[in-house]
N, CA and C of each residue as an Amber inpcrd file, in Angstrom:
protein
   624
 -24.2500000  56.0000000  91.9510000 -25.5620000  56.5550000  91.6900000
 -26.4030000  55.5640000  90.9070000 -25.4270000  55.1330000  90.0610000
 -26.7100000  53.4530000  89.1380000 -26.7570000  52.6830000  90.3760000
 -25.9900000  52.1740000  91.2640000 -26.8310000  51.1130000  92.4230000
 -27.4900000  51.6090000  92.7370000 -27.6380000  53.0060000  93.0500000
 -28.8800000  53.6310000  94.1730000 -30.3580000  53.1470000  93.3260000
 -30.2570000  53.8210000  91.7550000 -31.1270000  53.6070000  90.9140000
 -32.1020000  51.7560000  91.2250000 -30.6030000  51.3110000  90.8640000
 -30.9610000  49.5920000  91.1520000 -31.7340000  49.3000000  92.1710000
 -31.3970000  49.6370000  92.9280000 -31.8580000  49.4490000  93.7050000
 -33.2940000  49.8960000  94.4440000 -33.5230000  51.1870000  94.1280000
 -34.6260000  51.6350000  93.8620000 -35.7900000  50.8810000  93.4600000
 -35.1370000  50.4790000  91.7980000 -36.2200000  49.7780000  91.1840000
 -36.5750000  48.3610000  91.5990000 -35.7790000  47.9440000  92.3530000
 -36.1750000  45.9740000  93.3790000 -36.6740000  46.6920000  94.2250000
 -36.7770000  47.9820000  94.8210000 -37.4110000  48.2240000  96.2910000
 -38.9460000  48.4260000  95.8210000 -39.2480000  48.9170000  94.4040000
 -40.4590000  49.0740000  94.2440000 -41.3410000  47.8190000  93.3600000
 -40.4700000  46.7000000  92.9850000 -41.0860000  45.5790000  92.0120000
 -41.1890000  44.7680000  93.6140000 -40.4430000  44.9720000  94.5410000
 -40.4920000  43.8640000  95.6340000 -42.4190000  44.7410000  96.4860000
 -42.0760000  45.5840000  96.4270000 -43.2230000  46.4450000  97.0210000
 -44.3420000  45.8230000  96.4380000 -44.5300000  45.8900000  94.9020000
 -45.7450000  45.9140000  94.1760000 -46.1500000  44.4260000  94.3370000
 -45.2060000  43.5250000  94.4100000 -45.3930000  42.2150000  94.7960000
 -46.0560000  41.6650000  96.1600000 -45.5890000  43.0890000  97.2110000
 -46.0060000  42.5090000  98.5750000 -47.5890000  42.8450000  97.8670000
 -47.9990000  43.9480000  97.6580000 -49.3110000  44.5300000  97.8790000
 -49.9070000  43.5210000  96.8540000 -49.7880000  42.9310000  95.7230000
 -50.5680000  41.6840000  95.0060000 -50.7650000  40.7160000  96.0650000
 -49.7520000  40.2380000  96.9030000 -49.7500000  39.5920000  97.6990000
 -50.9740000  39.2050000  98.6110000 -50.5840000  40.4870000  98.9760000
 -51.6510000  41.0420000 100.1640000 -53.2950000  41.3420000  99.7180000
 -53.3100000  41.6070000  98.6140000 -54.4300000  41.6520000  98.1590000
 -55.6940000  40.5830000  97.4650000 -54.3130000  39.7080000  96.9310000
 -55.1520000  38.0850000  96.7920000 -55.2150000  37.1640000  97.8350000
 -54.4270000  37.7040000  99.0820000 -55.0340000  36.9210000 100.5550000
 -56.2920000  37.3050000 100.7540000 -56.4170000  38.6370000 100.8840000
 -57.4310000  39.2580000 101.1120000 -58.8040000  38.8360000 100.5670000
 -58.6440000  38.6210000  99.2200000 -59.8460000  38.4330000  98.2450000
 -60.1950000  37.1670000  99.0580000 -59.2570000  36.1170000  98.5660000
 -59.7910000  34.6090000  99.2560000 -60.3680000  34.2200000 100.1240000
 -59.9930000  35.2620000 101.3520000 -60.5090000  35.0820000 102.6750000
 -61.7660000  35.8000000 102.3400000 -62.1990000  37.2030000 101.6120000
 -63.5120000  37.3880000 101.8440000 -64.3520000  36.4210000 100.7920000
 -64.0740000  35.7930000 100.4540000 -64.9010000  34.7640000  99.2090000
 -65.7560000  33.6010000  99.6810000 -65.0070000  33.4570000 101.6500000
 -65.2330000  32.5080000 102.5030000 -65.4050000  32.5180000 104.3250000
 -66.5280000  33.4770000 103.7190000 -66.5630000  34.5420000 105.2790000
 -67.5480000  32.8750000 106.1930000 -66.9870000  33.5700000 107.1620000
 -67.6080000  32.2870000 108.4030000 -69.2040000  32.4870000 108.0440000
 -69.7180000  31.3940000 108.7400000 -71.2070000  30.9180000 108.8070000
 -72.3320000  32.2190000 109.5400000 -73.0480000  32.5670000 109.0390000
 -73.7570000  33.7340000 109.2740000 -73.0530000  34.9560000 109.0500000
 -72.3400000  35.4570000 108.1290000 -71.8520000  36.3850000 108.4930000
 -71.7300000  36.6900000 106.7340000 -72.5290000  37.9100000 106.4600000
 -72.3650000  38.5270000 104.5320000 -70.6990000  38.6060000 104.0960000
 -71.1770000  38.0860000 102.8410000 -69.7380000  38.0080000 102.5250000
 -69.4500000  40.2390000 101.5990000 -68.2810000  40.4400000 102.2610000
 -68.1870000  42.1020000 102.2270000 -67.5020000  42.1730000 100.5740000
 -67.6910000  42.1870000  99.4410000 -66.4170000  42.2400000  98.2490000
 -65.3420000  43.3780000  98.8300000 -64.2540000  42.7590000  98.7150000
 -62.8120000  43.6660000  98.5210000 -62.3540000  44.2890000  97.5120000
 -62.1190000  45.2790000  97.3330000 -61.4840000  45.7970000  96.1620000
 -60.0160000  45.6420000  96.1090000 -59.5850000  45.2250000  95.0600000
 -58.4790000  44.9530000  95.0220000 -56.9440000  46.0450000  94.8720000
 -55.9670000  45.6530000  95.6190000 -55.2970000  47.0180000  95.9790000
 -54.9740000  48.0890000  94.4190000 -54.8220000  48.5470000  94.7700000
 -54.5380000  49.3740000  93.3650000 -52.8740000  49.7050000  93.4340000
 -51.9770000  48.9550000  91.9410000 -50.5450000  49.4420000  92.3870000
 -50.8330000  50.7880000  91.4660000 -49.7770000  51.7890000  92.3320000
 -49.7040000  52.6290000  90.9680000 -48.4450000  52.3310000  90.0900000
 -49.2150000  53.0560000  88.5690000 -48.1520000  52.4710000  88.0580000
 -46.4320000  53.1770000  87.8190000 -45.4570000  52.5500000  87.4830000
 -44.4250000  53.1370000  87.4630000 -43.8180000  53.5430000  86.5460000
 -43.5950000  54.8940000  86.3120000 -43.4400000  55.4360000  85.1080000
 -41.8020000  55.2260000  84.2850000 -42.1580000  54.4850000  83.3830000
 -41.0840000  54.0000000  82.8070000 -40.2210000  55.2220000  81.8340000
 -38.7190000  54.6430000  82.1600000 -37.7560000  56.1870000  82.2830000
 -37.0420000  55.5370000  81.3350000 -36.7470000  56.2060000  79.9520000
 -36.5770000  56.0130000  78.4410000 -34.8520000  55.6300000  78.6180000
 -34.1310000  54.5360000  78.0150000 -33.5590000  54.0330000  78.6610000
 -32.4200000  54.3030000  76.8810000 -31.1920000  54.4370000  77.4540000
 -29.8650000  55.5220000  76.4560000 -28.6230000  54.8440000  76.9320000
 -28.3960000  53.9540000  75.7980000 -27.1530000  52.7130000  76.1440000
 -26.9430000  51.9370000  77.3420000 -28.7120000  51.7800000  77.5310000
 -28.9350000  50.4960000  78.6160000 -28.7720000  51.3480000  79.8600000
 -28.9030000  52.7880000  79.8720000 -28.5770000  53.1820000  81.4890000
 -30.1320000  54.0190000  81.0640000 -30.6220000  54.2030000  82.3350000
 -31.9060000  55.0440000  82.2000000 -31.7660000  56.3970000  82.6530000
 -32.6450000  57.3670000  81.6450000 -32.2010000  58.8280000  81.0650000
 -32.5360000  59.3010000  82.0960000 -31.6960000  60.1500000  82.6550000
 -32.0630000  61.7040000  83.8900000 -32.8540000  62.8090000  83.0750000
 -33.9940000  63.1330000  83.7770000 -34.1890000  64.5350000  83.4580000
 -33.0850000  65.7630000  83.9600000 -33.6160000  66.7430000  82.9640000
 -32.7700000  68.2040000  82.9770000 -33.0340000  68.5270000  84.9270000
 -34.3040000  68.0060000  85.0070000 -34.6270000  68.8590000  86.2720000
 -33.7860000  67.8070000  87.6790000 -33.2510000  67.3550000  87.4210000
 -33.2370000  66.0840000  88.5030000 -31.4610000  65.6960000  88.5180000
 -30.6840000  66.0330000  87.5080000 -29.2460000  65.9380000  86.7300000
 -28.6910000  66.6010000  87.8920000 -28.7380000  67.6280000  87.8680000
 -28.4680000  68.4830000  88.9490000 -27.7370000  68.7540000  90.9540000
 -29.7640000  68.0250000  90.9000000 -29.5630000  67.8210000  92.4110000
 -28.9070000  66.4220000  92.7000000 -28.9400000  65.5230000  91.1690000
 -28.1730000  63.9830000  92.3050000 -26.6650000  64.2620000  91.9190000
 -25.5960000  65.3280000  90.7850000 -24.5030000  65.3350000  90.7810000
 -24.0180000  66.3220000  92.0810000 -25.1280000  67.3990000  92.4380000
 -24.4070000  67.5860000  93.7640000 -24.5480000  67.1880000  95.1070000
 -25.7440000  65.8970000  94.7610000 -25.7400000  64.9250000  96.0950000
 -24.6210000  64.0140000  95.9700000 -24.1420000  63.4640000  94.7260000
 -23.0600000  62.8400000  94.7670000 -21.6550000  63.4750000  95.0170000
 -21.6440000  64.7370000  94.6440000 -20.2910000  65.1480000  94.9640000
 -20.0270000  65.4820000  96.3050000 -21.1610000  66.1660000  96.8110000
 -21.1240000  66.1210000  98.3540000 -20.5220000  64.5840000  99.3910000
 -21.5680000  63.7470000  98.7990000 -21.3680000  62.4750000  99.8210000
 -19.7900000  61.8940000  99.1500000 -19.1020000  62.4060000  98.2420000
 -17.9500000  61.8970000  97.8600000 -16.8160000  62.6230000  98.4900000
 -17.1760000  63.7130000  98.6580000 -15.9830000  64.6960000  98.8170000
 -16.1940000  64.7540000 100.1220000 -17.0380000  64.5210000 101.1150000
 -16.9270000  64.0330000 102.4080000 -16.7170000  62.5240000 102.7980000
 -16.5330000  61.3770000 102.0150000 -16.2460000  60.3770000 102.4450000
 -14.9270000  60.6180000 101.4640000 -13.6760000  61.5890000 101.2210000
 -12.5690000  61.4820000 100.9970000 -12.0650000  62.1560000 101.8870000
 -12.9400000  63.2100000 102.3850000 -12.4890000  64.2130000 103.6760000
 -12.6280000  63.0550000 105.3330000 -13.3220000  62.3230000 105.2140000
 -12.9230000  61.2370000 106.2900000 -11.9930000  60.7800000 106.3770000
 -11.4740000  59.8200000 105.2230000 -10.3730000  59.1940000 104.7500000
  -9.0970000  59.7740000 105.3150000  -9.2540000  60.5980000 104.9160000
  -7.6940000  62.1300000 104.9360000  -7.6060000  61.8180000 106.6830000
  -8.4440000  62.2850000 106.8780000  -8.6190000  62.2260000 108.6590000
  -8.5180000  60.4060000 109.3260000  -9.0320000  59.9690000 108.6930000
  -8.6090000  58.0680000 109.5830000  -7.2470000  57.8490000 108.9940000
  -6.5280000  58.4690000 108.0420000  -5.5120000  58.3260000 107.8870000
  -4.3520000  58.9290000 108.5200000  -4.7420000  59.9500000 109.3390000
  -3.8100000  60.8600000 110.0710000  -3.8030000  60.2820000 111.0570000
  -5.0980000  60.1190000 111.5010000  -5.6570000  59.4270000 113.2200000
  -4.5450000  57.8960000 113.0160000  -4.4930000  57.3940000 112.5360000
  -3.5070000  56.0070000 112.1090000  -2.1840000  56.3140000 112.2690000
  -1.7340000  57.2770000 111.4070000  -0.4800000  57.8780000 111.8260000
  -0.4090000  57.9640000 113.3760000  -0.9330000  58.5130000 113.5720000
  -0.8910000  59.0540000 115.0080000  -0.9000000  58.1240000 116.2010000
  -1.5630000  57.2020000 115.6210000  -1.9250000  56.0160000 116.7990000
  -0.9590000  55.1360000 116.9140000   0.1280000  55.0770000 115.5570000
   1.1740000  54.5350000 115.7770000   2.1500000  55.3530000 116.5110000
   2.1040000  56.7200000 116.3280000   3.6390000  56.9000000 116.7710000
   3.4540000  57.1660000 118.4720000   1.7570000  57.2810000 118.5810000
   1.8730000  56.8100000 120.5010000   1.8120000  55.4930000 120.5790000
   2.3590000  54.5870000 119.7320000   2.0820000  53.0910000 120.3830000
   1.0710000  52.6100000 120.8030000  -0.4470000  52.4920000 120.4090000
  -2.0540000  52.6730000 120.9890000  -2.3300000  51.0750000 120.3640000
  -1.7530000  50.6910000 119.1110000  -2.1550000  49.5670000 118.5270000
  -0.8440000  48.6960000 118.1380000  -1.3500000  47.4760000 117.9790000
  -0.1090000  46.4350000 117.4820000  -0.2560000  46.7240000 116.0370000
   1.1010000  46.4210000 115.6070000   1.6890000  47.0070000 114.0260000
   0.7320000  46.4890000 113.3480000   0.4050000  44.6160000 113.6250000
  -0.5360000  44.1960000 112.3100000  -2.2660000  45.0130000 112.3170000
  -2.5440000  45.4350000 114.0250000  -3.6820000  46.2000000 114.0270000
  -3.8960000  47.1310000 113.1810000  -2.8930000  47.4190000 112.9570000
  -2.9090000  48.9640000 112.3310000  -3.0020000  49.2130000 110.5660000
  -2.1580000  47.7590000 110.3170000  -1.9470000  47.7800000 108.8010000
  -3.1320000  47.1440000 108.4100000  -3.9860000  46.4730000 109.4290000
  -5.5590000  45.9150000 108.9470000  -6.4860000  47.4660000 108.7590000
  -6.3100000  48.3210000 109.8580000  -7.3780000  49.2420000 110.0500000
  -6.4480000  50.4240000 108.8190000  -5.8120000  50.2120000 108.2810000
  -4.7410000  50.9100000 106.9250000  -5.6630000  50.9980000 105.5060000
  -5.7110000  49.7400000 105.6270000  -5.9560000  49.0970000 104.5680000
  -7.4270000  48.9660000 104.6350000  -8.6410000  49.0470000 105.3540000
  -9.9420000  49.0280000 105.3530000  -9.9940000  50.0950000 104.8450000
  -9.3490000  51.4980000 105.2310000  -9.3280000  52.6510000 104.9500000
  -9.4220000  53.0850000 103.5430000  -7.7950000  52.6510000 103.0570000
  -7.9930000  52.5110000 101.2220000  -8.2640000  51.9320000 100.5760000
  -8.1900000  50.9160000 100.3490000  -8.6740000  50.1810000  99.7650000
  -9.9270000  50.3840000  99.2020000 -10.9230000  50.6900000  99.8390000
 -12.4070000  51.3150000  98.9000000 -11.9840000  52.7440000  98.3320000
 -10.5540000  53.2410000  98.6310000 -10.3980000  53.9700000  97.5820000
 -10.6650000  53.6110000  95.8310000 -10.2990000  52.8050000  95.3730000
 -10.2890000  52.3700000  94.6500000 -11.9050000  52.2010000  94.0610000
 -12.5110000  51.7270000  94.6510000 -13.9230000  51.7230000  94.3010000
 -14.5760000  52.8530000  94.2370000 -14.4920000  53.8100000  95.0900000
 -14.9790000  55.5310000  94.9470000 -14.1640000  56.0600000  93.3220000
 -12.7070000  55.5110000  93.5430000 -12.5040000  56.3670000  91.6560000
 -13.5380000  55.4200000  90.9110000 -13.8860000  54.7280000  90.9210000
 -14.3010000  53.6690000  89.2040000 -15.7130000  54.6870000  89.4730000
 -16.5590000  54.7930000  90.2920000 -17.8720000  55.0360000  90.2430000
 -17.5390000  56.8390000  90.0340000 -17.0010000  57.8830000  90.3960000
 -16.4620000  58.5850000  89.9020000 -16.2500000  59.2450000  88.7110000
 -15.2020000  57.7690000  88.3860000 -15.4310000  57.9150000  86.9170000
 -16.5540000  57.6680000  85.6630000 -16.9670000  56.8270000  86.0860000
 -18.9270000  56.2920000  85.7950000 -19.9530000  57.6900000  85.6560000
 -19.3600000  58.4020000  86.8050000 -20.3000000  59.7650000  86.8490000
 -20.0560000  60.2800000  85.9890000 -18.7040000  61.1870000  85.8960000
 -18.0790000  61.7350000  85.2810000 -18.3610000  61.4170000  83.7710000
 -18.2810000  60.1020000  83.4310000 -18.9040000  59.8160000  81.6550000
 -20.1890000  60.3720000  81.5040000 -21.1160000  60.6670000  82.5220000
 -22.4770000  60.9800000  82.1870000 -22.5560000  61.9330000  81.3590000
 -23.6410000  61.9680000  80.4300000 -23.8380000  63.2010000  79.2490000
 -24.3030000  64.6850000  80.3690000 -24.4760000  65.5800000  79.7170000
 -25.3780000  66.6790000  80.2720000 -24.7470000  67.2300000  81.4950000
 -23.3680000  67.0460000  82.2030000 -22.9300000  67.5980000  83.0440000
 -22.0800000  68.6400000  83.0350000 -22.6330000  69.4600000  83.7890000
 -21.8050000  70.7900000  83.6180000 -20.4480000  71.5420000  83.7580000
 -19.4230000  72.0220000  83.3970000 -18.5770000  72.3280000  83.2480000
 -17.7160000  72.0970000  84.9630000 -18.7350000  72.8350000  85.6540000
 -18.5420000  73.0910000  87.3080000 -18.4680000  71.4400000  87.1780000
 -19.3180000  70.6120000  86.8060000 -19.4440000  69.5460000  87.7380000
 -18.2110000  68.9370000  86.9990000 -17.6100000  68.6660000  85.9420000
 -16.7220000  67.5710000  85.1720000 -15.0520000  67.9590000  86.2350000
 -15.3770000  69.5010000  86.3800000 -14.1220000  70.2960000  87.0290000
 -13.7470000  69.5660000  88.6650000 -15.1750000  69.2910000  89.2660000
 -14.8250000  68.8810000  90.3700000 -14.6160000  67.4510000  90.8930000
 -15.7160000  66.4340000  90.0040000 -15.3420000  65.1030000  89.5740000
 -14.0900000  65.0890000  89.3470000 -13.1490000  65.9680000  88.2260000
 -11.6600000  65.8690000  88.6330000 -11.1570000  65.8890000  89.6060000
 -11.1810000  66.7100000  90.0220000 -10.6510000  66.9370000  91.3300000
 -11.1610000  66.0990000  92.5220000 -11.9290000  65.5950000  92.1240000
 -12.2120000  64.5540000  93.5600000 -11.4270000  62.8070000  93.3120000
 -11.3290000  62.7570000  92.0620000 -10.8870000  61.5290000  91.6970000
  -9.1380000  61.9750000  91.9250000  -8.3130000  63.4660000  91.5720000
  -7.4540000  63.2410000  91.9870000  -6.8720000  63.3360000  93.6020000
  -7.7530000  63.9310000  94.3490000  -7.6820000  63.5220000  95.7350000
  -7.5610000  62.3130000  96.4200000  -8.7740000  61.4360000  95.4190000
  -8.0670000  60.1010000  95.8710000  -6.9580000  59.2820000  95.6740000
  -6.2750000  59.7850000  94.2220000  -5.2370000  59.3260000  93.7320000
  -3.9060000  59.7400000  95.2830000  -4.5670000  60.9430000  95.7530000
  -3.4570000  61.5340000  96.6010000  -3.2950000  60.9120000  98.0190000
  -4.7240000  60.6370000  98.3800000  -5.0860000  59.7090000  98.9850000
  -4.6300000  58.3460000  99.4120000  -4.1500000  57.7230000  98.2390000
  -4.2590000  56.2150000  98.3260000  -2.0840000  56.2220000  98.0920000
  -1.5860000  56.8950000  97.2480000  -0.3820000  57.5330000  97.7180000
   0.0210000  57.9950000  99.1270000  -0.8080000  57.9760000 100.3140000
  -0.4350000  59.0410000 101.1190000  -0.7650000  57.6690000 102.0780000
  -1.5330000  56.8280000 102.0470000  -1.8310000  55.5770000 102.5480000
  -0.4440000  54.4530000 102.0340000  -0.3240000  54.3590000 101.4630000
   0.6330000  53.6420000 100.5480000   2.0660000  54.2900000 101.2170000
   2.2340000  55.1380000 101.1090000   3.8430000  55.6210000 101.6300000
   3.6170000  55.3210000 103.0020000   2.7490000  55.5020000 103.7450000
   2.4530000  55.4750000 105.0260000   3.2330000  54.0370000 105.7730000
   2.2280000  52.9700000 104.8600000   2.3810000  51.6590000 105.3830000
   3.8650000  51.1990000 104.9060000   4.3980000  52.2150000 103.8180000
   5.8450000  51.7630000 103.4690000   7.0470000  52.0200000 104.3620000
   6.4680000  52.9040000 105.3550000   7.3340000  53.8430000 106.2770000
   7.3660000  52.5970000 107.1890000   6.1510000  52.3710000 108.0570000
   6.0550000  51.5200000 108.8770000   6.8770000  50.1890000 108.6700000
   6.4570000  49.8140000 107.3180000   7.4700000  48.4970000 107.0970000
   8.7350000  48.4560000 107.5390000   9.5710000  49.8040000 106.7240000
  10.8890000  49.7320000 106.3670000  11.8120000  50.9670000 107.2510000
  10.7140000  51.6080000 107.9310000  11.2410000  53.2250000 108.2470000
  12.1020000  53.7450000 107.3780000  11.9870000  53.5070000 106.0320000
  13.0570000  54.2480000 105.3670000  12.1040000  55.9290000 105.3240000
  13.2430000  57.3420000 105.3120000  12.7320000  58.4990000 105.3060000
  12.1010000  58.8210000 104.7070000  12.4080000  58.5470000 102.9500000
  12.1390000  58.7440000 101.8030000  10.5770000  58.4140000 102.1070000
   9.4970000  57.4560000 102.5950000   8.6190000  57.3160000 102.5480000
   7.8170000  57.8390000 102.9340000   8.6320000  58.1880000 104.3090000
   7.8110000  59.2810000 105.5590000   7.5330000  60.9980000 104.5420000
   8.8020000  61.0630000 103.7970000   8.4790000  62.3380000 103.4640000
   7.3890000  62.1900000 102.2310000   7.0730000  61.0970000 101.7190000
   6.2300000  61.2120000 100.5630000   4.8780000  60.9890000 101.2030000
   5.0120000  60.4610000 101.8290000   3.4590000  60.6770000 102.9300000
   3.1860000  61.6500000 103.5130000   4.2320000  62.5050000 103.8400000
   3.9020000  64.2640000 103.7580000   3.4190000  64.8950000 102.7290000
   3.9640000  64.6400000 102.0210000   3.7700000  65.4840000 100.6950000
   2.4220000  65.3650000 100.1310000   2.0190000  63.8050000 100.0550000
   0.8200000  63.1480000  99.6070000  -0.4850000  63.8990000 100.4270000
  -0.3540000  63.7840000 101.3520000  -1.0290000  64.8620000 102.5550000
  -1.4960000  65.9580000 102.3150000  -0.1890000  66.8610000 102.3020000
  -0.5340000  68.1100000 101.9630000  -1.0190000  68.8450000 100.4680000
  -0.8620000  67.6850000  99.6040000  -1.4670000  68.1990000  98.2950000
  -3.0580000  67.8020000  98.2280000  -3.4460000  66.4280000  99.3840000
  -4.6220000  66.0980000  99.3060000  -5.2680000  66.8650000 100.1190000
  -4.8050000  67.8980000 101.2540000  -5.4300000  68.5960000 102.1210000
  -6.0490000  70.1270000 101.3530000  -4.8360000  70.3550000 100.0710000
  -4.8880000  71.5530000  99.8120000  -6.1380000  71.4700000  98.6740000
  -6.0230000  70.1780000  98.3750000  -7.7710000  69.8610000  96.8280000
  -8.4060000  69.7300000  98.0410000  -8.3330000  68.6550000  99.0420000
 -10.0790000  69.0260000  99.7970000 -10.4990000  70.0980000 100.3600000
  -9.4280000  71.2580000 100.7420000  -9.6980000  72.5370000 101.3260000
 -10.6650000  73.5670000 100.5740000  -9.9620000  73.2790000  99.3540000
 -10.5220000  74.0900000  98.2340000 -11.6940000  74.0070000  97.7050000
 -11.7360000  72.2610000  97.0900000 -12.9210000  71.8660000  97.2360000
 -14.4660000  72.2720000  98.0670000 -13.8140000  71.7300000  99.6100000
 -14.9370000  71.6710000 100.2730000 -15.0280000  73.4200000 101.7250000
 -13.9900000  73.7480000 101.1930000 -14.1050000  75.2760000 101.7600000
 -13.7930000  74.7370000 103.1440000 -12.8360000  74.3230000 103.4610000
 -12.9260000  73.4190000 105.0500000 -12.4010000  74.7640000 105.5730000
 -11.2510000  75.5350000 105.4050000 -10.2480000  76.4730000 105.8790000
 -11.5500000  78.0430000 106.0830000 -11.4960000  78.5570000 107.2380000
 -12.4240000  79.9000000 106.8880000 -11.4800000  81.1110000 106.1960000
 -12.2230000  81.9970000 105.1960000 -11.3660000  82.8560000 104.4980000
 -11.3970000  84.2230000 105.3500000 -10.2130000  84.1980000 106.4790000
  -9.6750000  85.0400000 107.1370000  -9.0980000  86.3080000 106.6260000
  -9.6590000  87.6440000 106.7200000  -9.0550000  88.3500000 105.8340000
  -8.8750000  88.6990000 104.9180000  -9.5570000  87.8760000 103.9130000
  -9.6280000  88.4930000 102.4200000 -10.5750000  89.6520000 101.5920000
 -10.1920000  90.0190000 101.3750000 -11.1380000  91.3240000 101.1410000
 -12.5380000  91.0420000 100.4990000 -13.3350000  91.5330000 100.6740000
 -14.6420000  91.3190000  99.6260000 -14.3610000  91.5700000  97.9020000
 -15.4000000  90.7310000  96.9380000 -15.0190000  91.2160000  95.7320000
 -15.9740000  92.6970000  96.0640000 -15.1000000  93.3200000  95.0400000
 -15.9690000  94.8920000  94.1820000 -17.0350000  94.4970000  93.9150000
 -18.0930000  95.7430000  94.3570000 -19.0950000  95.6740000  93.6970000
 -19.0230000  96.6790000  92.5390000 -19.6860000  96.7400000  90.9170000
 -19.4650000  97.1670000  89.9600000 -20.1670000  98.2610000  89.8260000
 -19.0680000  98.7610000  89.2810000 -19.7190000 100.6970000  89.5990000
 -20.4850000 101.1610000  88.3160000 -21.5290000 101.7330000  88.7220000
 -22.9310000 102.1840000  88.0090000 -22.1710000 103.7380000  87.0490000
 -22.7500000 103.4520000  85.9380000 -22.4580000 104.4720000  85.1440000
 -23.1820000 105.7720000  86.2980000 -22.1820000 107.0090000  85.7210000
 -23.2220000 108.2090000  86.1590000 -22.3130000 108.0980000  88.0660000
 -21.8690000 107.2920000  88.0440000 -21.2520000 107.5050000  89.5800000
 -19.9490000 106.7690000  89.8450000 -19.1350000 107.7410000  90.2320000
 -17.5510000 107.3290000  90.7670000 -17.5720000 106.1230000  91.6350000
């Protein structure tokens, strides 16, 4: 979420630069209008300006109103790029045991997979330090950082199986699986709730 920021702010100093740009071409050329022809004055572009955002151990401060919608834009785009993962990691499984790819194919397209695991926990955790976040949100930042932990275990036994076929690996890549299936289920409500009863609604004084 700070690169997005970063980035933000070069998309709008690069902006304000084109339009100076563009605006002292502009001037020059009308300063030197061809032969017979009134010279028109240009007004010069107007940037607006950019409202500078009060800045709290070098990171710049979120409003109350705004905290909100980017921790559950971030948890969304996180907890679906771990719910991919889960899935290119099965699809891999799978592609080996029909024989579809050569072994080193596979431990390349393995390893593209997790490997940015690792980079999703640090930023994660980056979030997660932020002040002002709410109980719901610190709860699920857990839980998304340990999905990947389950994740990158479940990748890891995987490619250990393949190496060595020892069992022991195969079964911890089960296991790794099904504990990461059962946080993203929960998480992201993937499973429909078949059957479960509605909660109570709460009964009004004055009536049974």
């Amino acid at each position: 979420m700070l690169a997005f920021r970063t980035q933000f702010g070069v998309a709008l100093v690069l902006t304000a630069a084109s339009l100076f740009a563009a605006s002292t071409s502009t001037s020059s050329t009308a300063q030197s209008p061809a032969p017979g022809v009134p010279a028109v004055p240009v007004q010069p572009a107007v940037v607006p300006a950019v409202e500078e955002k009060v800045a709290i151990g070098g990171q710049s401060a979120l409003t109350a109103e705004a905290t909100p919608t980017l921790t559950e834009t971030v948890g969304l785009l996180a907890g679906l790029q771990l719910y991919q993962t889960y899935l290119n990691i099965g699809l891999l499984a799978d592609a080996r045991a029909e024989g579809l790819y050569e072994a080193s194919e596979l431990a390349q397209l393995l390893g593209s997979v997790v490997v940015p695991l690792d980079t999703v926990d640090q930023q994660l955790a980056k979030v997660a330090a932020l002040k002002g976040l709410s109980k719901d949100d610190s709860a699920a930042l857990t839980r998304m950082r340990k999905i990947a932990a389950h994740l990158r275990q479940q990748g890891k036994s995987l490619q250990n199986f393949w190496d060595t076929g020892v069992e022991t690996h195969g079964k911890r890549y089960e296991d790794s699986r099904q504990a990461a299936w059962k946080e993203l289920d929960d998480l992201l409500e993937l499973s429909p709730k078949v059957g479960v009863a509605p909660e109570p609604k709460p009964v009004e004084k004055g009536k049974p």
